[in-house]
Jmol script that loads the backbone (N, CA, C; Angstrom):
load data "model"
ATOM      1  N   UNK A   1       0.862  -1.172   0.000  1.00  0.00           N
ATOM      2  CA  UNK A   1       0.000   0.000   0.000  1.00  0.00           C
ATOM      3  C   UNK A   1       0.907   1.233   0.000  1.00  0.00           C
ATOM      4  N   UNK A   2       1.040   2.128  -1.309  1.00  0.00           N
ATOM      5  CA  UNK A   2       1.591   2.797  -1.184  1.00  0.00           C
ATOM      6  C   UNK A   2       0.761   4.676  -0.774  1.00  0.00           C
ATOM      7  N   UNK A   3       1.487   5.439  -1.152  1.00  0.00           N
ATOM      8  CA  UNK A   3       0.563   6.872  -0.799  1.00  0.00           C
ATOM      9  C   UNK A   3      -0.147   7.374  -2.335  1.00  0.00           C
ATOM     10  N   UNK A   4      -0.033   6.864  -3.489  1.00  0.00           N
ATOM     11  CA  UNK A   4      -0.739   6.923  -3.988  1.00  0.00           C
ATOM     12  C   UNK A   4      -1.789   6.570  -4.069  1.00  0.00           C
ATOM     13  N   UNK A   5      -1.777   5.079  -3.529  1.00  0.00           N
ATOM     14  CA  UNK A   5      -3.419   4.310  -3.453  1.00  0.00           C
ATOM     15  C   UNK A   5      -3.977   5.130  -2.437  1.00  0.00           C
ATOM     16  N   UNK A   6      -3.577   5.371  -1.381  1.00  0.00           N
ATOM     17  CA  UNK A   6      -4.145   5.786  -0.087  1.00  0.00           C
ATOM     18  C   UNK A   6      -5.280   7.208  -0.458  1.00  0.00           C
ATOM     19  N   UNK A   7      -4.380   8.219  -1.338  1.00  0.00           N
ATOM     20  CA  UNK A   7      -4.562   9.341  -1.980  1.00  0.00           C
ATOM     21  C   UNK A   7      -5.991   9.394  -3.008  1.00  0.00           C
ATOM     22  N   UNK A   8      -5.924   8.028  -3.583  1.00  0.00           N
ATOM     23  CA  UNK A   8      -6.837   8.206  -4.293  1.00  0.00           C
ATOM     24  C   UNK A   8      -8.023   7.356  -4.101  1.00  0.00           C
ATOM     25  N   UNK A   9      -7.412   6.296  -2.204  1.00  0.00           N
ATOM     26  CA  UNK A   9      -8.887   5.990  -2.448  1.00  0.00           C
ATOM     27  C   UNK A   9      -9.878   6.996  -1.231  1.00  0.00           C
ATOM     28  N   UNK A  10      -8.783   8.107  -0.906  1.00  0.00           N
ATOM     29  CA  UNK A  10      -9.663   8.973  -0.160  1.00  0.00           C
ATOM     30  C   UNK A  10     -10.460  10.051  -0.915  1.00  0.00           C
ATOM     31  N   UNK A  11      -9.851   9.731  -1.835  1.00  0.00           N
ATOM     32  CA  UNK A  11     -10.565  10.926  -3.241  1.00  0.00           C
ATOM     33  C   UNK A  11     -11.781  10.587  -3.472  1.00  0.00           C
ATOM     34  N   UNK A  12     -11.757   8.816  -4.019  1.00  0.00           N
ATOM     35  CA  UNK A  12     -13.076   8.355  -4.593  1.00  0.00           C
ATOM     36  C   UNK A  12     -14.023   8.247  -2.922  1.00  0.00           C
ATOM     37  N   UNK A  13     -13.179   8.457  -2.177  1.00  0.00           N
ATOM     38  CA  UNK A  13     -14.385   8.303  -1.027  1.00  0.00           C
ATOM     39  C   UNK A  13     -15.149   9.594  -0.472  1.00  0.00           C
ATOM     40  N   UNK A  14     -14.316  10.512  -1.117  1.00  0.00           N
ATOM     41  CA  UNK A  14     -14.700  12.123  -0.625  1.00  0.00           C
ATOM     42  C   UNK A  14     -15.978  12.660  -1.531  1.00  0.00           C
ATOM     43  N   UNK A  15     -15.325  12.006  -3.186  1.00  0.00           N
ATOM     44  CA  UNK A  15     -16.404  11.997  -4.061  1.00  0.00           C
ATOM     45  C   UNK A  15     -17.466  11.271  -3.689  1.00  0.00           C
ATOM     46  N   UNK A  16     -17.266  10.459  -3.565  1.00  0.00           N
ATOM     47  CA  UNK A  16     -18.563   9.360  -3.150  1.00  0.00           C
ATOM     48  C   UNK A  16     -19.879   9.949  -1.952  1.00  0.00           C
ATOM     49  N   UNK A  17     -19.200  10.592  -0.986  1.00  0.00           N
ATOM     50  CA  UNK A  17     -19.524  11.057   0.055  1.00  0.00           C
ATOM     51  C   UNK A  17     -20.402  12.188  -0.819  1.00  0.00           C
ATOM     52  N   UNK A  18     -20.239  12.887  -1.047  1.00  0.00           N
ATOM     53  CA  UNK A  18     -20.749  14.458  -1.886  1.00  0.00           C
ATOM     54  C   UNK A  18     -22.077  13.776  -2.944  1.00  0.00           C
ATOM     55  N   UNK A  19     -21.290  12.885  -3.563  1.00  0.00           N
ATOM     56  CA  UNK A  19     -22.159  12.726  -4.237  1.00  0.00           C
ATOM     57  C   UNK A  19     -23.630  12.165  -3.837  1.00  0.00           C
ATOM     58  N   UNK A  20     -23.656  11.198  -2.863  1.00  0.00           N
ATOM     59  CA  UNK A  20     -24.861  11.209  -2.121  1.00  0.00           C
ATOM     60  C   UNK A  20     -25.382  11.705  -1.006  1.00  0.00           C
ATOM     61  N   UNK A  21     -24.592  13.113  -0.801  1.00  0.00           N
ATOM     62  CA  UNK A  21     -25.075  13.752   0.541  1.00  0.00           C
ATOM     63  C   UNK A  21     -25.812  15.388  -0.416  1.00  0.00           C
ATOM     64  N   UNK A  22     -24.553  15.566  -1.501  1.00  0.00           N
ATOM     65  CA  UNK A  22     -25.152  17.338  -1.966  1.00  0.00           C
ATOM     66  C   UNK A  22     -26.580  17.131  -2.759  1.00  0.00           C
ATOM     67  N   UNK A  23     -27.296  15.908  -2.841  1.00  0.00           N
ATOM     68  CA  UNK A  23     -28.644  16.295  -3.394  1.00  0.00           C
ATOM     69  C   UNK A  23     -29.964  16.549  -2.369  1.00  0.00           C
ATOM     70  N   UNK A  24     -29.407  15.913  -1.588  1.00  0.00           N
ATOM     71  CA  UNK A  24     -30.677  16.248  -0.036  1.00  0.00           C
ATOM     72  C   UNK A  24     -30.297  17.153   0.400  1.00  0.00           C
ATOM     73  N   UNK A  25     -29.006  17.468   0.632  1.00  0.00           N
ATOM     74  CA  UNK A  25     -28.536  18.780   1.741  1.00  0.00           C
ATOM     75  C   UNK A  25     -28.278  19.746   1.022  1.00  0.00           C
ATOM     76  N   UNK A  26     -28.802  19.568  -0.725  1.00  0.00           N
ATOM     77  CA  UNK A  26     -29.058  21.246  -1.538  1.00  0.00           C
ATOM     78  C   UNK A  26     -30.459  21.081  -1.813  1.00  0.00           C
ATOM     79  N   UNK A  27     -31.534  20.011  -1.474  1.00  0.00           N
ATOM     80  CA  UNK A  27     -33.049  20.258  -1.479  1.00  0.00           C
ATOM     81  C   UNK A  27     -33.163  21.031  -0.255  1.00  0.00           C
ATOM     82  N   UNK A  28     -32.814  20.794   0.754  1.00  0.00           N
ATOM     83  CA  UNK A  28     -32.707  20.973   2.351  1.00  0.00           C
ATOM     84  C   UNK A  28     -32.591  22.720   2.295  1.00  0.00           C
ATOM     85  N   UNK A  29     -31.318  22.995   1.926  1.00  0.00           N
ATOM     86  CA  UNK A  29     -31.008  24.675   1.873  1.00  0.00           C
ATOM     87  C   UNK A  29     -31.659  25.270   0.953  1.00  0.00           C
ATOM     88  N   UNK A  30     -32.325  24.734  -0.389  1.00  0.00           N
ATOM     89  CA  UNK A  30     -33.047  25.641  -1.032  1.00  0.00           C
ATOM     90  C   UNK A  30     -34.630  25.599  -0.622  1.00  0.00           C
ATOM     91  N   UNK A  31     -35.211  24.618   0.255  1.00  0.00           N
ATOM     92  CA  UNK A  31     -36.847  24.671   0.748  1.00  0.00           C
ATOM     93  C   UNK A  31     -36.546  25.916   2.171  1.00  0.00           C
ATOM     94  N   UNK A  32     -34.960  25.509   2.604  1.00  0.00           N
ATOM     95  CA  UNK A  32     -34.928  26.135   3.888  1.00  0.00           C
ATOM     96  C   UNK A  32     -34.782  27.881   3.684  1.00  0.00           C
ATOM     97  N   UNK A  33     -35.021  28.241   2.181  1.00  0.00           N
ATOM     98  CA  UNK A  33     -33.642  29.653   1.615  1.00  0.00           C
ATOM     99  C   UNK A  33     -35.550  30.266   1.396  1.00  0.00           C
ATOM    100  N   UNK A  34     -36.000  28.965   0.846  1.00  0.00           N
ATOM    101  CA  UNK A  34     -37.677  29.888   0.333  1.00  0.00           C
ATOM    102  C   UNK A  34     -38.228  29.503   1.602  1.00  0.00           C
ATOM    103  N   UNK A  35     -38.752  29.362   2.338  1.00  0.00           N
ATOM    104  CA  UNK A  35     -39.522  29.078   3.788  1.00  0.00           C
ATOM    105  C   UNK A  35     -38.731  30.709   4.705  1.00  0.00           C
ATOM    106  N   UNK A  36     -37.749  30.896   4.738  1.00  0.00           N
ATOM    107  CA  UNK A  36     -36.877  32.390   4.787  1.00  0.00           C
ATOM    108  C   UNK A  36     -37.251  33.436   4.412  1.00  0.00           C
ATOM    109  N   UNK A  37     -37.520  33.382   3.397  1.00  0.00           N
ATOM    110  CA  UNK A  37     -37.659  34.689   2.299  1.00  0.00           C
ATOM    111  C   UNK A  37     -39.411  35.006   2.789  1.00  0.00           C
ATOM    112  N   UNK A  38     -39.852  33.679   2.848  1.00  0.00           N
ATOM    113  CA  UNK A  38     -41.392  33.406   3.115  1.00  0.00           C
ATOM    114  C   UNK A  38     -41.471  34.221   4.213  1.00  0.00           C
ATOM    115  N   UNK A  39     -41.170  33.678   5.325  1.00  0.00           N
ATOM    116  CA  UNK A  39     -40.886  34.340   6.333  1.00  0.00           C
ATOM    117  C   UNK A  39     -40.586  35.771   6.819  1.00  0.00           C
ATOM    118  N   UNK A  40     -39.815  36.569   6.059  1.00  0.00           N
ATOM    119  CA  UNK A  40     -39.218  38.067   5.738  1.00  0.00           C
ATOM    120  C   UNK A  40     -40.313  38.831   5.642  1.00  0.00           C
ATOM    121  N   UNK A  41     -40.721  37.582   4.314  1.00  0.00           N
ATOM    122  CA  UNK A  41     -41.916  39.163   3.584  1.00  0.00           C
ATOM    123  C   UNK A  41     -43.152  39.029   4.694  1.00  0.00           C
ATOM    124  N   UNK A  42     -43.543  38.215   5.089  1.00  0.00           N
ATOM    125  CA  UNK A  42     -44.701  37.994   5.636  1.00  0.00           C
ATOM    126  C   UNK A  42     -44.861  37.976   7.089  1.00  0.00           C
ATOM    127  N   UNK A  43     -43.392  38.494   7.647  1.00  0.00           N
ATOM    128  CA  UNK A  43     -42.946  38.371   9.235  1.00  0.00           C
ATOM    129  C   UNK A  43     -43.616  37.292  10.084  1.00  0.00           C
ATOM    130  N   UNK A  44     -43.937  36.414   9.807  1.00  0.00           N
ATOM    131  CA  UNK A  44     -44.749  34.831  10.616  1.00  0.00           C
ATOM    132  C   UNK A  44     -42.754  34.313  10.652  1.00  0.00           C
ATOM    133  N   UNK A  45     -42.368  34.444  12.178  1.00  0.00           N
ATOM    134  CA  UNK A  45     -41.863  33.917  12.742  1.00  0.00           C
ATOM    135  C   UNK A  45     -42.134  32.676  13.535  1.00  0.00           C
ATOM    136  N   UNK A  46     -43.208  31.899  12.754  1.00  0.00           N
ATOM    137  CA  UNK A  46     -43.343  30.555  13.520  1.00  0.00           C
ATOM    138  C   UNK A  46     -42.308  29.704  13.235  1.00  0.00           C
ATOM    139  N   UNK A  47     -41.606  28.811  14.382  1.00  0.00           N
ATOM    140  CA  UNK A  47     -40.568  27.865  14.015  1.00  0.00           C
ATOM    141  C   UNK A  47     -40.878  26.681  13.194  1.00  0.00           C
ATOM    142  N   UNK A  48     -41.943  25.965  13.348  1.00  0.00           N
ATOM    143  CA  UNK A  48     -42.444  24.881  12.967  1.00  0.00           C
ATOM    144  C   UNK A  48     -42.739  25.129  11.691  1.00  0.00           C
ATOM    145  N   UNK A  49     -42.492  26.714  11.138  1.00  0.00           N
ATOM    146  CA  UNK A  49     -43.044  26.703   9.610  1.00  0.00           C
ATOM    147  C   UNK A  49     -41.728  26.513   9.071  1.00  0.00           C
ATOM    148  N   UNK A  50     -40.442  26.568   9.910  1.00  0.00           N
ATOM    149  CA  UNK A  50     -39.609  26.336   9.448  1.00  0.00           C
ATOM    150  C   UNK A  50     -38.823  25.121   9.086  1.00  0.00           C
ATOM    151  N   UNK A  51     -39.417  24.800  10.213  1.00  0.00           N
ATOM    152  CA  UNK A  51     -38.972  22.981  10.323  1.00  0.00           C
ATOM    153  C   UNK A  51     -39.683  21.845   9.298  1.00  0.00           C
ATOM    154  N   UNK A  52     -40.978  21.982   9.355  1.00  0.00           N
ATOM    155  CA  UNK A  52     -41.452  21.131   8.955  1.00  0.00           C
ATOM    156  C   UNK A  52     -41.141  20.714   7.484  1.00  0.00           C
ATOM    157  N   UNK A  53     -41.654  21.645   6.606  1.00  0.00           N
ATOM    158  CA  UNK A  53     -41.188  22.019   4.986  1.00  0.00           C
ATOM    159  C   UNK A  53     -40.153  21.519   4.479  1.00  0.00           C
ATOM    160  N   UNK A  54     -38.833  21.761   5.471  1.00  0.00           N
ATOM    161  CA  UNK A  54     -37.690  21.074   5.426  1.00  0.00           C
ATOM    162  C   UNK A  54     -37.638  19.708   5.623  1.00  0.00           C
ATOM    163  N   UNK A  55     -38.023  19.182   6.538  1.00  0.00           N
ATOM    164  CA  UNK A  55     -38.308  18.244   6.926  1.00  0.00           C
ATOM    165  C   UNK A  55     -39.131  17.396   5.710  1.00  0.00           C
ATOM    166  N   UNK A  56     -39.761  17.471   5.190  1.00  0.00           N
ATOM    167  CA  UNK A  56     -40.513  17.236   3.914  1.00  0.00           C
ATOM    168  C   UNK A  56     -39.841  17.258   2.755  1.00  0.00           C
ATOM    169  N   UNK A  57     -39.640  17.936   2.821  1.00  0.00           N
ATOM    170  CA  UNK A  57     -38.774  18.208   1.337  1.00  0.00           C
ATOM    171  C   UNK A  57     -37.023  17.132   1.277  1.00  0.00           C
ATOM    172  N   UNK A  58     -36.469  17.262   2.654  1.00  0.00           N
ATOM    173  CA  UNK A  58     -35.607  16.023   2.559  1.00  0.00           C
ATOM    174  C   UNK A  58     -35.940  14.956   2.433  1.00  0.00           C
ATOM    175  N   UNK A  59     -37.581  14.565   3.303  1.00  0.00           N
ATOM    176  CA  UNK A  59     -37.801  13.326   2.975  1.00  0.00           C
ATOM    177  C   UNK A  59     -38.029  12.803   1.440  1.00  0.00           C
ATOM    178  N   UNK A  60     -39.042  13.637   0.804  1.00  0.00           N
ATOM    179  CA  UNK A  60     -39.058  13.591  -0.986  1.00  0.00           C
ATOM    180  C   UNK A  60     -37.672  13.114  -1.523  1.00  0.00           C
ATOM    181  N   UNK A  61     -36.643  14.105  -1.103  1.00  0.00           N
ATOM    182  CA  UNK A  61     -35.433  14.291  -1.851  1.00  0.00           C
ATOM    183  C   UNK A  61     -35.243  12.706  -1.361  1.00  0.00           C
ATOM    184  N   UNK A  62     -35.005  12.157  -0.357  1.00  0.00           N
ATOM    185  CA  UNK A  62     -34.401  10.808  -0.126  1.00  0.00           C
ATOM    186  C   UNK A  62     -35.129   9.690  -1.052  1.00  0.00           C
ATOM    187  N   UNK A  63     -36.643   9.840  -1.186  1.00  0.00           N
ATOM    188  CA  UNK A  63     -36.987   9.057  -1.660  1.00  0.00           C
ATOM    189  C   UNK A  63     -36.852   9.027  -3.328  1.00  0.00           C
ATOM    190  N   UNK A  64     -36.774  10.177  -3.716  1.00  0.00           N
ATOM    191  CA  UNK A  64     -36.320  10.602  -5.235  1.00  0.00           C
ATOM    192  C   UNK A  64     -34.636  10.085  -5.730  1.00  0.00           C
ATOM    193  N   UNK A  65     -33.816  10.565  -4.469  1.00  0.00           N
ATOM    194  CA  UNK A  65     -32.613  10.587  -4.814  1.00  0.00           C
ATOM    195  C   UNK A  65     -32.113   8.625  -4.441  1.00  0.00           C
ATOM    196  N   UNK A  66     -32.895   8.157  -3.586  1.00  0.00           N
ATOM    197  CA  UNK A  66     -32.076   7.012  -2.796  1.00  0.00           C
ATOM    198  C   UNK A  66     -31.451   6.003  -3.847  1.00  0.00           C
ATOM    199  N   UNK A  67     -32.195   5.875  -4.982  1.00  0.00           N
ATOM    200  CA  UNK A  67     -32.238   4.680  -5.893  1.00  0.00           C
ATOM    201  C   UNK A  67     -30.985   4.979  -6.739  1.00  0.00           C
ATOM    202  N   UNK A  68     -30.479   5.700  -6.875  1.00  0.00           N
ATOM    203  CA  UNK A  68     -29.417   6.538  -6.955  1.00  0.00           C
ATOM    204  C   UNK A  68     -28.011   6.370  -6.529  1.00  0.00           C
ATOM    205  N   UNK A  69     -28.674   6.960  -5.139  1.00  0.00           N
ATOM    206  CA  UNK A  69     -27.145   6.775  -4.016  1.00  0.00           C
ATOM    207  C   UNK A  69     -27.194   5.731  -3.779  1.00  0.00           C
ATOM    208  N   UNK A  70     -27.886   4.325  -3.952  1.00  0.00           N
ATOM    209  CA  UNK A  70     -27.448   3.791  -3.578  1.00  0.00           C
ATOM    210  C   UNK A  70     -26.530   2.587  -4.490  1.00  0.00           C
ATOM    211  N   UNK A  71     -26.678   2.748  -5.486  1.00  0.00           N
ATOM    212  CA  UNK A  71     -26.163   2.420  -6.985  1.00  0.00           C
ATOM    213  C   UNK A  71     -25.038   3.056  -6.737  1.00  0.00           C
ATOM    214  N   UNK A  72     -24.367   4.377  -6.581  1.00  0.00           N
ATOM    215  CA  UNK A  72     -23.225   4.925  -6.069  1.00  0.00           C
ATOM    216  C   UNK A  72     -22.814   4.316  -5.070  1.00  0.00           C
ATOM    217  N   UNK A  73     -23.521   3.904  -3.628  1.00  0.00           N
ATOM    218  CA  UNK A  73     -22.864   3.254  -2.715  1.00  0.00           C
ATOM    219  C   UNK A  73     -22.407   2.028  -3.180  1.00  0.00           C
ATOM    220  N   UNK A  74     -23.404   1.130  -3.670  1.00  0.00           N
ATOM    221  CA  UNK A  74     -23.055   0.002  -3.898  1.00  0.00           C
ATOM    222  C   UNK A  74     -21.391  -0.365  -4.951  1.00  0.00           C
ATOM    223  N   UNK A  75     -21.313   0.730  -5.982  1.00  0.00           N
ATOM    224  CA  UNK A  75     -20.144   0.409  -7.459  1.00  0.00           C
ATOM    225  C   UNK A  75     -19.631   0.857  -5.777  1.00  0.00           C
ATOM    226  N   UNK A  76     -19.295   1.847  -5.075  1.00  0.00           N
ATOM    227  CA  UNK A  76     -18.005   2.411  -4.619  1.00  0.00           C
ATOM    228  C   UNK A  76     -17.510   0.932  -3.409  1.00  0.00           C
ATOM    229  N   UNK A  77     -18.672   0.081  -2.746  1.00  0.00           N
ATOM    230  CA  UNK A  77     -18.236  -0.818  -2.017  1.00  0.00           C
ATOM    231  C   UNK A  77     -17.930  -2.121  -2.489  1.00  0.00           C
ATOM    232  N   UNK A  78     -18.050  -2.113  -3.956  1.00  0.00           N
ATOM    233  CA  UNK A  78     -17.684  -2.672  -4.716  1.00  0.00           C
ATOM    234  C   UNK A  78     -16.654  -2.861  -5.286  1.00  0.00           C
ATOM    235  N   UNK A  79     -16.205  -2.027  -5.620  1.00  0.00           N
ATOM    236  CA  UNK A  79     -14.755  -1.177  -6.284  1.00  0.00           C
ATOM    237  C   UNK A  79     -13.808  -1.775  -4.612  1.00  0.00           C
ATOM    238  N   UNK A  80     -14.099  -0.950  -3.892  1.00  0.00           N
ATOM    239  CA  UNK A  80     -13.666  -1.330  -2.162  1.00  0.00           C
ATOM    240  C   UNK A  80     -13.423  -2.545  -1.744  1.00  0.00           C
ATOM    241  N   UNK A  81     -13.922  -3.400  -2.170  1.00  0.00           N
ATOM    242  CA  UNK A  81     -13.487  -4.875  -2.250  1.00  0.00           C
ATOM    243  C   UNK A  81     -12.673  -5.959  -2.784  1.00  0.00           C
ATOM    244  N   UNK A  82     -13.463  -5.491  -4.013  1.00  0.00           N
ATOM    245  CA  UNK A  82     -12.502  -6.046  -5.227  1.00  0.00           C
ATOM    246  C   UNK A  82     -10.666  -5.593  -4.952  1.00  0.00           C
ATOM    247  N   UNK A  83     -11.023  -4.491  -4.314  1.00  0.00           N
ATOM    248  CA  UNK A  83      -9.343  -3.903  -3.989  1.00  0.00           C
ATOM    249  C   UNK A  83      -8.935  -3.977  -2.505  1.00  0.00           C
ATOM    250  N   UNK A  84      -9.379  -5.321  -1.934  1.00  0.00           N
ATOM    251  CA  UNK A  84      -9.234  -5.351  -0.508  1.00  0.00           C
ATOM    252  C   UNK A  84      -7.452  -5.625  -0.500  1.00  0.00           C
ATOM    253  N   UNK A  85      -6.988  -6.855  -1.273  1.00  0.00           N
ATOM    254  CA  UNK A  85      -5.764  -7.173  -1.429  1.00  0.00           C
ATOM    255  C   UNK A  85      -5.031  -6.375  -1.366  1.00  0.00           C
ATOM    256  N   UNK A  86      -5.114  -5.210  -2.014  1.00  0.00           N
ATOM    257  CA  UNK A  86      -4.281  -4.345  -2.285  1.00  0.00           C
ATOM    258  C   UNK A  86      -4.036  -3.243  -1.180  1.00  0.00           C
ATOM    259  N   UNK A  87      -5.024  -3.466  -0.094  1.00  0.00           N
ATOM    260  CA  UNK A  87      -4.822  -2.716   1.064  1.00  0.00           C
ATOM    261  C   UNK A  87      -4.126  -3.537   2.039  1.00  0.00           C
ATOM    262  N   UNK A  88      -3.644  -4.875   2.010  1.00  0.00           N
ATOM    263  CA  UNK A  88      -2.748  -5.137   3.144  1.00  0.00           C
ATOM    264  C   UNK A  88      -1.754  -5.864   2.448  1.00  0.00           C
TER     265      UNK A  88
END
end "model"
wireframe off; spacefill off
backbone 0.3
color backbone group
């Protein structure tokens, strides 16, 4: 195991990571950016109008996005295996 492998399998794992985290946690900040703005114009400082929406809207996103990530999880623990040898 040298520092190249090491290098690049923290790469494909950093990618990997992003790639199934930035589609919920950019549904998340853009329901959370309009529920805000909502909020501004219309001064209803209720919390729960804040929470909930969000809350909703990640769940959608998971169920939209999962079939997905998990096709990404799966090639990357895949890939991860197939190259177990090569880690000891």
């Amino acid at each position: 195991m040298n520092a190249d492998f090491i290098i690049s399998l923290t790469r494909d794992s950093i990618t990997t990571i992003l790639l199934v985290a930035v589609p919920v946690i950019g549904v998340g900040l853009l329901v959370g950016l309009a529920v805000s703005i909502f909020q501004a114009a219309t001064q209803l400082q209720e919390p729960t109008l804040a929470f909930v929406p969000k809350i909703i809207a990640v769940l959608l996103a998971v169920l939209l996005f999962g079939g997905w990530s998990l096709r990404i999880l799966t090639s990357f623990t895949t890939t991860l295996w197939g190259n177990m040898r090569t880690l000891f």
